[in-house]
ZAVEX-962607 format. One record per atom (N, C-alpha, C, O): y, x, z; atom name; residue in three letters. Coordinates in steps of 0.05 Angstrom, whole numbers, plus 32768, in hexadecimal, padded with zeros to 4 digits. Each point is the difference from the previous one (the first is absolute). Example, Ala and Ser with C-alpha at 12.3 -4.5 7.8 and 13.67 -1.06 7.14 Angstrom:
<recs>
7F8E | 8108 | 809C | N | ala
8018 | 7FEE | 8000 | CA | ala
8018 | 8012 | 8000 | C | ala
8000 | 8015 | 800D | O | ala
8015 | 7FE4 | 7FE5 | N | ser
8018 | 8010 | 8001 | CA | ser
8016 | 7FF1 | 800E | C | ser
8016 | 800A | 8004 | O | ser
</recs>
This chain:
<recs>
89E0 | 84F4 | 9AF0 | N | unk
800E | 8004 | 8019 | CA | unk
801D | 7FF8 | 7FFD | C | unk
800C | 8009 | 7FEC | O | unk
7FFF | 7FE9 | 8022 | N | unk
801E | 7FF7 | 8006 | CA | unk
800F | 800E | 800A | C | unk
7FF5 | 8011 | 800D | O | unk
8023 | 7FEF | 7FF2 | N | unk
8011 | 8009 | 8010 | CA | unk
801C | 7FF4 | 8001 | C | unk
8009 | 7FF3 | 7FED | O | unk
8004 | 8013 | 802B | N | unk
8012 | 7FE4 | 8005 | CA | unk
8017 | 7FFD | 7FE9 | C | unk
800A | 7FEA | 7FFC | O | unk
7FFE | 8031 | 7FF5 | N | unk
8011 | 8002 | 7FF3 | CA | unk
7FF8 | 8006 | 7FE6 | C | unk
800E | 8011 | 7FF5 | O | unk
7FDA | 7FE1 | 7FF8 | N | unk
7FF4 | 8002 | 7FF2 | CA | unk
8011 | 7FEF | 7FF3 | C | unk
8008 | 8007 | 7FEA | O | unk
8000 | 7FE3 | 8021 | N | unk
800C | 7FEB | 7FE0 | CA | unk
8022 | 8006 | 8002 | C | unk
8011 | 7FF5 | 7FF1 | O | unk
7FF3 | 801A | 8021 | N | unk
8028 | 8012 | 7FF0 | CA | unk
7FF0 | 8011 | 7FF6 | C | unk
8010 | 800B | 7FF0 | O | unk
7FD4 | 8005 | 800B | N | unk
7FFF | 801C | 7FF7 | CA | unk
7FFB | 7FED | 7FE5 | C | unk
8011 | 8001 | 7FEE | O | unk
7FDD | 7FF0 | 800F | N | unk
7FFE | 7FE9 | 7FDF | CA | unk
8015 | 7FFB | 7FEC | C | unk
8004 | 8004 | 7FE8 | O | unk
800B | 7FEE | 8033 | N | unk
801C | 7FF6 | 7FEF | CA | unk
8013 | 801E | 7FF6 | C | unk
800B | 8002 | 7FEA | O | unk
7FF6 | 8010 | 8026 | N | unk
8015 | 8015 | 7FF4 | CA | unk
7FEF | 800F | 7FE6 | C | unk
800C | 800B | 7FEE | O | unk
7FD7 | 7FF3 | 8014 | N | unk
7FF1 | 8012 | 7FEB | CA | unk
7FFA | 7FEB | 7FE9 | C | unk
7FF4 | 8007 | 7FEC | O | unk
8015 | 7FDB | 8017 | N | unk
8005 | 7FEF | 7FE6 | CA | unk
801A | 800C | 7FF4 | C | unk
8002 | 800C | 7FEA | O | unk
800E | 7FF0 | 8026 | N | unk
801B | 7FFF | 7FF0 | CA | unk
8002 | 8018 | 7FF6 | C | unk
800F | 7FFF | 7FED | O | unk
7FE6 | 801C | 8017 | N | unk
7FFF | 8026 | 7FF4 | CA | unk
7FF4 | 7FF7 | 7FE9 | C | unk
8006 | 800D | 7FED | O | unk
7FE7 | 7FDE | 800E | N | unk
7FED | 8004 | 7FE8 | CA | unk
8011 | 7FFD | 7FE9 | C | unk
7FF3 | 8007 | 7FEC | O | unk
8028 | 7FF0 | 800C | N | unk
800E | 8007 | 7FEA | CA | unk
8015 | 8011 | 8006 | C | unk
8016 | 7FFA | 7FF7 | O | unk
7FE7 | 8023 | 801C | N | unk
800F | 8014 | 8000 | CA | unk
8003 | 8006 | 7FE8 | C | unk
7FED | 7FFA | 7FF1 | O | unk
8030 | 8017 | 8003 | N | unk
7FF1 | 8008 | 7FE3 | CA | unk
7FF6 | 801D | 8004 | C | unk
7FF8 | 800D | 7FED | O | unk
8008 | 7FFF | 802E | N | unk
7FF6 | 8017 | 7FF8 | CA | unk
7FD5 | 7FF4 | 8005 | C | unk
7FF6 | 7FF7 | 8015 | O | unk
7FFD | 800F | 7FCF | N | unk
7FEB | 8000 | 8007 | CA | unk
7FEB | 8009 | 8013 | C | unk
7FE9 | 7FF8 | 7FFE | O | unk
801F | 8018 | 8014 | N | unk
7FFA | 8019 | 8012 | CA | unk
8004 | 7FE5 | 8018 | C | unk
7FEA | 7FFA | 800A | O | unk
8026 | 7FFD | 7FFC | N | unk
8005 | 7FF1 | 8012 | CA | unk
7FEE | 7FE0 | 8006 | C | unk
7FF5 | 7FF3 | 8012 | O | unk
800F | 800C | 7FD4 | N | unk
7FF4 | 7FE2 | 7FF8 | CA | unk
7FE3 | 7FFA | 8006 | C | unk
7FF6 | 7FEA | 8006 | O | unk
7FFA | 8039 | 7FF5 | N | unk
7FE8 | 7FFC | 7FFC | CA | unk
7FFA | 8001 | 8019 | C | unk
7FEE | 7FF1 | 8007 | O | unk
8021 | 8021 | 800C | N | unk
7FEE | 800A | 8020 | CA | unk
800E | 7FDD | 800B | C | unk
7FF3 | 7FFB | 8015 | O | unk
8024 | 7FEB | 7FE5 | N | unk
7FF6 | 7FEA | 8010 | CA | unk
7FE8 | 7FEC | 7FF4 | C | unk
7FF5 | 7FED | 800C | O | unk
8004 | 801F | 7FD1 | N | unk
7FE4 | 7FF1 | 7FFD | CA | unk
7FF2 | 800B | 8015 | C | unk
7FF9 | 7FEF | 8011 | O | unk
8002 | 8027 | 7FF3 | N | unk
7FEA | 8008 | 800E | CA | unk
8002 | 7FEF | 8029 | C | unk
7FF1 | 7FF8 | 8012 | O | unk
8026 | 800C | 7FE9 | N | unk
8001 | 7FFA | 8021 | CA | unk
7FFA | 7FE6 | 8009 | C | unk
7FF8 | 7FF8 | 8016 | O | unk
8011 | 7FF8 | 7FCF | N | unk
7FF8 | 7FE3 | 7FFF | CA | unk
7FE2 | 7FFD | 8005 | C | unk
7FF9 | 7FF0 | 8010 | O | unk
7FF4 | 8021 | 7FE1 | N | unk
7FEC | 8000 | 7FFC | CA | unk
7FF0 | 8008 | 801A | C | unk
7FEA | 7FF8 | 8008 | O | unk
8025 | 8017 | 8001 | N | unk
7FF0 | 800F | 8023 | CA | unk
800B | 7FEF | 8011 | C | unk
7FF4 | 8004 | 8015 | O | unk
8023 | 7FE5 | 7FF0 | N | unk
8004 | 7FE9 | 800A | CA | unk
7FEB | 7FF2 | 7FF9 | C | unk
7FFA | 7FEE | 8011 | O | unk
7FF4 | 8013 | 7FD5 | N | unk
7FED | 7FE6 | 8000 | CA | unk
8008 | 7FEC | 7FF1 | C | unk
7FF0 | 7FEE | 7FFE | O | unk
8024 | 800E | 7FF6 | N | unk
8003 | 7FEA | 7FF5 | CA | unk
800C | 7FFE | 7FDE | C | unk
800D | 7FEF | 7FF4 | O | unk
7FE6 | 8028 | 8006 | N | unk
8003 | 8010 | 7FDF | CA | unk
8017 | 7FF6 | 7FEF | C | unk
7FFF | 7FFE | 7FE8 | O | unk
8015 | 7FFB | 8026 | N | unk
8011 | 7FF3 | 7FEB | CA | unk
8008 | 8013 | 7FF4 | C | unk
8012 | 7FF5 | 7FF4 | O | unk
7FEF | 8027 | 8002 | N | unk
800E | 8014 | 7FF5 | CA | unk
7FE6 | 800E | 7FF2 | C | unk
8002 | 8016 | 7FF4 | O | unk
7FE1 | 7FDB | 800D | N | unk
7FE7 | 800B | 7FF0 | CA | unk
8006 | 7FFE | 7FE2 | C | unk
7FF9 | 8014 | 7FF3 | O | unk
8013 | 7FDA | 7FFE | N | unk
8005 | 8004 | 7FE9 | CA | unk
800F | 801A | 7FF8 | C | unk
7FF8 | 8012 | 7FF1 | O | unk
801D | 7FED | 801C | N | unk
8010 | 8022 | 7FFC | CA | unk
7FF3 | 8020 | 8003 | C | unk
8004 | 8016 | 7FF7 | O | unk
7FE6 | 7FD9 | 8021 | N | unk
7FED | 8022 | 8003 | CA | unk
7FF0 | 7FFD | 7FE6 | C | unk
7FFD | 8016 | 7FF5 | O | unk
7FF9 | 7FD7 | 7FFD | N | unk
7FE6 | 7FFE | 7FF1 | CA | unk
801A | 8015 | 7FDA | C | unk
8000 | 8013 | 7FF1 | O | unk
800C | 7FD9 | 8016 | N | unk
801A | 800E | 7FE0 | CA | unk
8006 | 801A | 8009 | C | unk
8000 | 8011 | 7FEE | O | unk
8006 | 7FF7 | 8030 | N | unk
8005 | 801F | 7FFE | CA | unk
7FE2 | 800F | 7FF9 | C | unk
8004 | 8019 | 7FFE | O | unk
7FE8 | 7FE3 | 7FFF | N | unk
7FE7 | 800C | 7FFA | CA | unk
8003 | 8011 | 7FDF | C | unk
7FF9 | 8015 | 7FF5 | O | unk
8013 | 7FD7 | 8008 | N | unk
8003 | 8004 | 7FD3 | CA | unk
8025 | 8003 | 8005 | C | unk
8011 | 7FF7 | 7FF0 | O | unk
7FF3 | 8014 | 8024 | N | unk
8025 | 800A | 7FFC | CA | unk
7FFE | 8019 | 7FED | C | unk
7FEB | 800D | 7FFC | O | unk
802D | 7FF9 | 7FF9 | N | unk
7FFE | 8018 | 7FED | CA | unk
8009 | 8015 | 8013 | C | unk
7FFE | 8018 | 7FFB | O | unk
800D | 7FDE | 801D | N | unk
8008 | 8016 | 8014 | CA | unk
7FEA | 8009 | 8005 | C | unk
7FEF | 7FEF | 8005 | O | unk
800A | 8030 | 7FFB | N | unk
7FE6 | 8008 | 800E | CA | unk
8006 | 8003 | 8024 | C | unk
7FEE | 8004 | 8010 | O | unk
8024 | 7FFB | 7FF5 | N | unk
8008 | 8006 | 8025 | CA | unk
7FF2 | 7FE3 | 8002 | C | unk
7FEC | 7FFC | 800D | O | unk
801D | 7FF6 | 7FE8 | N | unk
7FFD | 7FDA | 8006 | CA | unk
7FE4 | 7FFC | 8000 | C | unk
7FF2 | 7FF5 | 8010 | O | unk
8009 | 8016 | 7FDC | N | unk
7FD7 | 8001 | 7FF7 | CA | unk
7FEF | 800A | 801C | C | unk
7FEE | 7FF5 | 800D | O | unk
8021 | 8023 | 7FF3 | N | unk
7FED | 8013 | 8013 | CA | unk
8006 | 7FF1 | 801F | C | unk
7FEC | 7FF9 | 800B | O | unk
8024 | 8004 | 8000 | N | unk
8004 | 7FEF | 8017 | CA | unk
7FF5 | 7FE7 | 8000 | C | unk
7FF4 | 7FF9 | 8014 | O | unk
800E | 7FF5 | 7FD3 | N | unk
7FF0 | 7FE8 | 8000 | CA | unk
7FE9 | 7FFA | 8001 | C | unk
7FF7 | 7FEB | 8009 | O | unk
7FF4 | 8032 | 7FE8 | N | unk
7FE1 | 8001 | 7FFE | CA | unk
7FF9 | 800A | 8016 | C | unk
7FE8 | 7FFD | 8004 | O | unk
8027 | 8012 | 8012 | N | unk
7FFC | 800D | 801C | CA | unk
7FFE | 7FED | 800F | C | unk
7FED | 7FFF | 8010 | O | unk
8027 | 7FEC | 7FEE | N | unk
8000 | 7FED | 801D | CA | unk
7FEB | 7FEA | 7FF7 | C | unk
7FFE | 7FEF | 8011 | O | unk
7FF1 | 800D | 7FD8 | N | unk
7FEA | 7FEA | 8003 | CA | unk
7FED | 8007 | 800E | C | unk
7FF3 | 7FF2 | 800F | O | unk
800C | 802B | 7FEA | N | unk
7FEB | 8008 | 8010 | CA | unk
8002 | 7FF5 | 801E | C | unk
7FEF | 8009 | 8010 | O | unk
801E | 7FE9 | 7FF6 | N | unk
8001 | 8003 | 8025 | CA | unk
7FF1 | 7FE3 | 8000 | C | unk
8001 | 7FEF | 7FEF | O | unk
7FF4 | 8012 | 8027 | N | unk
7FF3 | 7FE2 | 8015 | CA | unk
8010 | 7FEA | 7FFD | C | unk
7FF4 | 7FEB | 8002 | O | unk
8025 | 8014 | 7FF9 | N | unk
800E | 7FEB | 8003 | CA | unk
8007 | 7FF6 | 7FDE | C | unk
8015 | 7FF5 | 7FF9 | O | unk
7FD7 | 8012 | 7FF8 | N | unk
7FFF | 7FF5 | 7FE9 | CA | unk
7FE3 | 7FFA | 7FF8 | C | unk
7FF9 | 7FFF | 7FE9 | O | unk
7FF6 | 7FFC | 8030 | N | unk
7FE2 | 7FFF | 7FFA | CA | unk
8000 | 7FD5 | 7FFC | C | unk
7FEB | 7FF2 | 7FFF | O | unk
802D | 8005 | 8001 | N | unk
8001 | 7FE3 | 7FFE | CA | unk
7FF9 | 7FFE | 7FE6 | C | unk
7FEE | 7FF1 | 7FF9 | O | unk
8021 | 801D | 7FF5 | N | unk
8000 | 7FFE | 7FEA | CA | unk
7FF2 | 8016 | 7FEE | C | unk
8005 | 8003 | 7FE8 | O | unk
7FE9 | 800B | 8027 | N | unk
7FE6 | 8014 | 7FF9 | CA | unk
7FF6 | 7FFF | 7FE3 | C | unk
8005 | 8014 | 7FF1 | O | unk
7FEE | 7FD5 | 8006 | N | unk
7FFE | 8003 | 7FE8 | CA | unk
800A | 7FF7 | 7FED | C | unk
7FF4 | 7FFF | 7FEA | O | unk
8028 | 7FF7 | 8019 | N | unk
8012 | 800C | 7FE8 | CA | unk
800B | 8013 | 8001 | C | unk
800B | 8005 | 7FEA | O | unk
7FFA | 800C | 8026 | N | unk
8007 | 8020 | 8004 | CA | unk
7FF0 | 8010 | 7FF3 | C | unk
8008 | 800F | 7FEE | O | unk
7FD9 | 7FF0 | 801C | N | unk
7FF4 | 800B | 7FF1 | CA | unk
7FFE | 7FFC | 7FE0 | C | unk
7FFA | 8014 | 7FF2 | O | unk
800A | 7FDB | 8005 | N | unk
7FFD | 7FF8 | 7FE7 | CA | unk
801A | 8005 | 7FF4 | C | unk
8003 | 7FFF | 7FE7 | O | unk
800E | 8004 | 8026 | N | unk
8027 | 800B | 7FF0 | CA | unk
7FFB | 8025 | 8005 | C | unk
800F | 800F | 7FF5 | O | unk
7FE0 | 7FF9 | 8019 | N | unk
8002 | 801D | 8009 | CA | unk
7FED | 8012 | 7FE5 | C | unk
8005 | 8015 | 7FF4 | O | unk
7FE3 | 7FD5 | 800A | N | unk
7FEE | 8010 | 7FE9 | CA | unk
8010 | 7FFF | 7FE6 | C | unk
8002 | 800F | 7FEC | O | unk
8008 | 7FDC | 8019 | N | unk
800A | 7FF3 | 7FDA | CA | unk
801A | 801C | 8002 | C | unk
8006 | 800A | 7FEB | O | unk
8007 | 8000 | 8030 | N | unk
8019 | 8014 | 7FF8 | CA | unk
7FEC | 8022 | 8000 | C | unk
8004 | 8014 | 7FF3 | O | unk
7FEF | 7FE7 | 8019 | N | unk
7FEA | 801C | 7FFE | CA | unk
7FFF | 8009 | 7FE3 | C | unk
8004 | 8017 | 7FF6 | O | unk
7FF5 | 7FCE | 7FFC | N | unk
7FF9 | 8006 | 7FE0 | CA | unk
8013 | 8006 | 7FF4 | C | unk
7FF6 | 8009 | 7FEC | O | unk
8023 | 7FF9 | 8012 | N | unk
801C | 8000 | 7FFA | CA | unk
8012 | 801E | 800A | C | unk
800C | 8011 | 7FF2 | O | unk
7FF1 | 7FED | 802A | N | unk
8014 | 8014 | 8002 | CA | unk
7FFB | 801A | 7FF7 | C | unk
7FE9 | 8008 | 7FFA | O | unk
802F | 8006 | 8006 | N | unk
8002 | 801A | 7FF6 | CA | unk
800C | 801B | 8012 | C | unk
8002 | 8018 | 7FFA | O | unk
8006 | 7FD5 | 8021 | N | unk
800B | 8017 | 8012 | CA | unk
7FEB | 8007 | 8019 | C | unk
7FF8 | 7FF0 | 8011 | O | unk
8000 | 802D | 7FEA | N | unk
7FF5 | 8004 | 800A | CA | unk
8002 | 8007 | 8024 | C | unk
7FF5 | 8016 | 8005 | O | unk
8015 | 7FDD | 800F | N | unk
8008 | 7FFA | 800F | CA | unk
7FFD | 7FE7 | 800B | C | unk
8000 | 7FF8 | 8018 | O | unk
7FFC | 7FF7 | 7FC8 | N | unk
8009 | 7FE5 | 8010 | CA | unk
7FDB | 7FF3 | 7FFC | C | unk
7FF4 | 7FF0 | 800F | O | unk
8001 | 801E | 7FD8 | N | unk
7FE0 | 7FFB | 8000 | CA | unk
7FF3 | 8009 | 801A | C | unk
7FEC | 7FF3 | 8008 | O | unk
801A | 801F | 8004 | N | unk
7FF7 | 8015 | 801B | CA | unk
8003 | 7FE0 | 8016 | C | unk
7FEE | 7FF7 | 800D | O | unk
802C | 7FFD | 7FF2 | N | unk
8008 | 7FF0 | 800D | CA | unk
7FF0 | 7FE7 | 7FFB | C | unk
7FFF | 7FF2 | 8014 | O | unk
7FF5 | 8004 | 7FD5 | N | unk
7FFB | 7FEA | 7FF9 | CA | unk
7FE0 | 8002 | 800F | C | unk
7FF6 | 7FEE | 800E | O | unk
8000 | 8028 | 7FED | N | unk
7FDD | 8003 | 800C | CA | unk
8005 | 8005 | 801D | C | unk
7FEC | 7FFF | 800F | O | unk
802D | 8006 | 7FFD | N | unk
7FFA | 8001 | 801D | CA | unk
8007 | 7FEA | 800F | C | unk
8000 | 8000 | 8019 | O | unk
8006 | 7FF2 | 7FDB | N | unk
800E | 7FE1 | 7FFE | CA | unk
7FE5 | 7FE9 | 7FFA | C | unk
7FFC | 7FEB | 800D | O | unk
7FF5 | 801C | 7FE0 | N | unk
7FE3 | 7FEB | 8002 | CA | unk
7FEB | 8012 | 800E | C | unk
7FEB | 7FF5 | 8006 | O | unk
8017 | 8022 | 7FFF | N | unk
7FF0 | 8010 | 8015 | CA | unk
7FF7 | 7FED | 801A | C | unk
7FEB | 8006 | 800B | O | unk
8023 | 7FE6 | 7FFD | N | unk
7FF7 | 7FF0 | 801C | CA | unk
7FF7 | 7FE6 | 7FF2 | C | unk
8000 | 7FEB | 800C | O | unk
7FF6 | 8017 | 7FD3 | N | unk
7FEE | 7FE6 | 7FF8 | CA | unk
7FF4 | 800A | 7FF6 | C | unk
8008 | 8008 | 7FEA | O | unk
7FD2 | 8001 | 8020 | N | unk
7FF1 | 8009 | 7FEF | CA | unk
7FEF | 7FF0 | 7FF6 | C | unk
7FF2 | 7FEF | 800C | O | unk
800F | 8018 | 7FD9 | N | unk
7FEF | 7FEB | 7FE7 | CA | unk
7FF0 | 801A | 7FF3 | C | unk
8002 | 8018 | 8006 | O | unk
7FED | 7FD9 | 7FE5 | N | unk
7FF7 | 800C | 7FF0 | CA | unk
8015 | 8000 | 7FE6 | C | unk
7FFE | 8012 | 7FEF | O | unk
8015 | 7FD9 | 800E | N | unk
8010 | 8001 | 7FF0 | CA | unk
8014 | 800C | 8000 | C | unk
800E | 8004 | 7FED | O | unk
7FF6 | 8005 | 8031 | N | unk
801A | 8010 | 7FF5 | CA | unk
7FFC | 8020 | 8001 | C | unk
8011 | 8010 | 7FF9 | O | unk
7FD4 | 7FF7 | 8011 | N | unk
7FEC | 8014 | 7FF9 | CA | unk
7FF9 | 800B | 7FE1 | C | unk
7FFA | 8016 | 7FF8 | O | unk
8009 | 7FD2 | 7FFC | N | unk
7FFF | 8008 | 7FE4 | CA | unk
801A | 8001 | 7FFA | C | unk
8001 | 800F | 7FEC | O | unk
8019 | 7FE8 | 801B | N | unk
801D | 8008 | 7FF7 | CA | unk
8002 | 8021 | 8008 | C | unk
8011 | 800C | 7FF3 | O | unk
7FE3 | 8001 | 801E | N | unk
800E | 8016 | 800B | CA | unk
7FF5 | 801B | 7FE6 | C | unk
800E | 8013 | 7FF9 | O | unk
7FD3 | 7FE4 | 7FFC | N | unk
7FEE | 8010 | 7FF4 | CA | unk
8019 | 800E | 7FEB | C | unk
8005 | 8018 | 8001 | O | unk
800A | 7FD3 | 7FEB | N | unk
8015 | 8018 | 7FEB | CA | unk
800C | 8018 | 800D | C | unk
8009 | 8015 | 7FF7 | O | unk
7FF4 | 7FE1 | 8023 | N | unk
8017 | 8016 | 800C | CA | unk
7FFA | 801B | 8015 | C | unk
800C | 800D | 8012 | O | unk
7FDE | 7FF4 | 7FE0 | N | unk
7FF2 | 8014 | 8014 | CA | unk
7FF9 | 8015 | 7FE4 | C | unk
7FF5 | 8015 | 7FFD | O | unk
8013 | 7FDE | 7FF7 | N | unk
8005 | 8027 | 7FE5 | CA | unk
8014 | 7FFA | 7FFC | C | unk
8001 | 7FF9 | 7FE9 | O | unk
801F | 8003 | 8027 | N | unk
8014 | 7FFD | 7FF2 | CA | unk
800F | 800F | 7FFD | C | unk
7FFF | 800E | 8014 | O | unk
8010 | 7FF9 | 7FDF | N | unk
800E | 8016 | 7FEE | CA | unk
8012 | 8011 | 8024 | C | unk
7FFF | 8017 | 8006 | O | unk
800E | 7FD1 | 8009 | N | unk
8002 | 8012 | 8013 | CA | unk
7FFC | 7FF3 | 801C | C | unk
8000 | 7FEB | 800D | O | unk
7FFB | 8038 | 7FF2 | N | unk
7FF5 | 8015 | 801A | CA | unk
7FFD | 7FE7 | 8025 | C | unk
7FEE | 7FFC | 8010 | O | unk
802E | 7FF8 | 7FED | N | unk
8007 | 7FF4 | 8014 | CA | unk
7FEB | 7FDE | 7FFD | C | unk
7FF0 | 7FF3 | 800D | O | unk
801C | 800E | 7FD9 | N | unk
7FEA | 7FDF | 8007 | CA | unk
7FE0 | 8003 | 7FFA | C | unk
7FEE | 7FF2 | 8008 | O | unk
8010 | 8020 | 7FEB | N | unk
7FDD | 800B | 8000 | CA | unk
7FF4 | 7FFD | 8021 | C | unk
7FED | 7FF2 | 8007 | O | unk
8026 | 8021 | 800D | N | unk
7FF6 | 8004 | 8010 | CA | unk
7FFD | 7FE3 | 8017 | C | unk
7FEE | 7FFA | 800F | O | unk
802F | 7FF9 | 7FEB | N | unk
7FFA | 7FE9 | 8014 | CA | unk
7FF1 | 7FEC | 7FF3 | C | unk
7FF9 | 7FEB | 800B | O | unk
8000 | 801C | 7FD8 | N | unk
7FEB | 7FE3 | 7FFE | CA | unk
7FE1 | 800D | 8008 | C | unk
7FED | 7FF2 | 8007 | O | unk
8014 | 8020 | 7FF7 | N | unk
7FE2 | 8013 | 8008 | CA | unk
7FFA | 7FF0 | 801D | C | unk
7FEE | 7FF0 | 8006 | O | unk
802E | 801C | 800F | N | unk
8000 | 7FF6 | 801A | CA | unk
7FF4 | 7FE5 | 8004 | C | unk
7FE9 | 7FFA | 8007 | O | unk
802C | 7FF8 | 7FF3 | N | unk
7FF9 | 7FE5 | 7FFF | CA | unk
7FE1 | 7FF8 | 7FF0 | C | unk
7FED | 7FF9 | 800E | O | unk
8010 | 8008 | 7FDE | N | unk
7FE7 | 7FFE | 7FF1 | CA | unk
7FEB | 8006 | 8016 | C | unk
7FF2 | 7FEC | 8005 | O | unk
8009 | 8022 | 8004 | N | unk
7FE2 | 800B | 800C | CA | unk
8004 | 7FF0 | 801B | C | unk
7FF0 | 7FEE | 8008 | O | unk
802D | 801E | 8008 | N | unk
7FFB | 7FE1 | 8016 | CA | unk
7FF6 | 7FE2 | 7FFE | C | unk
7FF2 | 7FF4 | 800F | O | unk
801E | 8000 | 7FD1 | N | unk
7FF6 | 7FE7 | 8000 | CA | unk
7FE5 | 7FFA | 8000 | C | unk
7FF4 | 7FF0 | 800F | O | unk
8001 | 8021 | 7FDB | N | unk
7FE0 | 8003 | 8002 | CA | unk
7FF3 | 7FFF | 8017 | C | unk
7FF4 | 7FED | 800A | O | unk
8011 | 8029 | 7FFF | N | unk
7FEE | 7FFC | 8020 | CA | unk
8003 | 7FEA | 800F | C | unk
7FEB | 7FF8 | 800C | O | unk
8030 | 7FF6 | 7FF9 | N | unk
8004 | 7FE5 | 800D | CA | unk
7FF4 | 7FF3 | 7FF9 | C | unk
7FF7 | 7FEF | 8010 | O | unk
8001 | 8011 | 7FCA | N | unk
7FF2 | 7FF0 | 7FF4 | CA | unk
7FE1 | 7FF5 | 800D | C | unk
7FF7 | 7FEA | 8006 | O | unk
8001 | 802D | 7FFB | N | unk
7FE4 | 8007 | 8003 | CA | unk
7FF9 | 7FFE | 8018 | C | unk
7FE8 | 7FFD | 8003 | O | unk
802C | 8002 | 801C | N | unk
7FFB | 7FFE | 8015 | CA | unk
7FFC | 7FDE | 8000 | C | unk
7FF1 | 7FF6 | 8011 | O | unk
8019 | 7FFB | 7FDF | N | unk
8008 | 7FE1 | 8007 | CA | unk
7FD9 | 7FEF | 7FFD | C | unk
7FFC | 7FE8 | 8004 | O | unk
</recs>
């Protein structure tokens, strides 16, 4: 969908992409990206593996949205590879509710470590998630 002021909203969210505050930089990748015309997708894909966890946890939140289903399965495939990796528990909670709107059998088997996991909080949302995907599974 267009809108008339879509290419000043482009051009001002090009030129933010070397804000130096990273916080800034990342939400005109993103806006670039919900304009449609991903010029700021490389910056969302590097904030995924940022050492900032604010940067992490906001970056693995917004793939989840519809307006990154262009680029669907390489999302999915940058989301499992950070599943295996991370360590904040907040931002794993975030990563499964984030491939929660791509149900596979593969990423059905990513959620399985995490349903005895040490904690309480991501046990329970991969439980959540886990048993929903199944059933979607099984309806298809």
């Amino acid at each position: 969908m267009k809108y008339p002021g879509d290419e000043a909203i482009r051009k001002v969210a090009r030129r933010r992409l070397a804000d130096e505050d990273p916080t800034i930089a990342l939400h005109a990748a993103i806006l670039t990206c919900f304009a449609g015309d991903y010029y700021g997708y490389p910056l969302v894909k590097e904030s995924v593996y940022s050492p900032d966890k604010k940067l992490r946890l906001k970056t693995v939140a917004v793939l989840g949205n519809r307006r990154f289903d262009k680029k669907r399965t390489e999302i999915t495939s940058m989301l499992l590879e950070r599943l295996k990796t991370e360590s904040e528990p907040h931002i794993i909670v975030q990563i499964i509710q984030s491939l929660d709107r791509r149900p596979s059998r593969e990423i059905l088997t990513a959620y399985e470590p995490f349903l005895k996991h040490g904690n309480e909080y991501v046990a329970l949302h991969a439980k959540v998630a886990y048993d929903a995907m199944k059933k979607r599974l099984r309806q298809r």
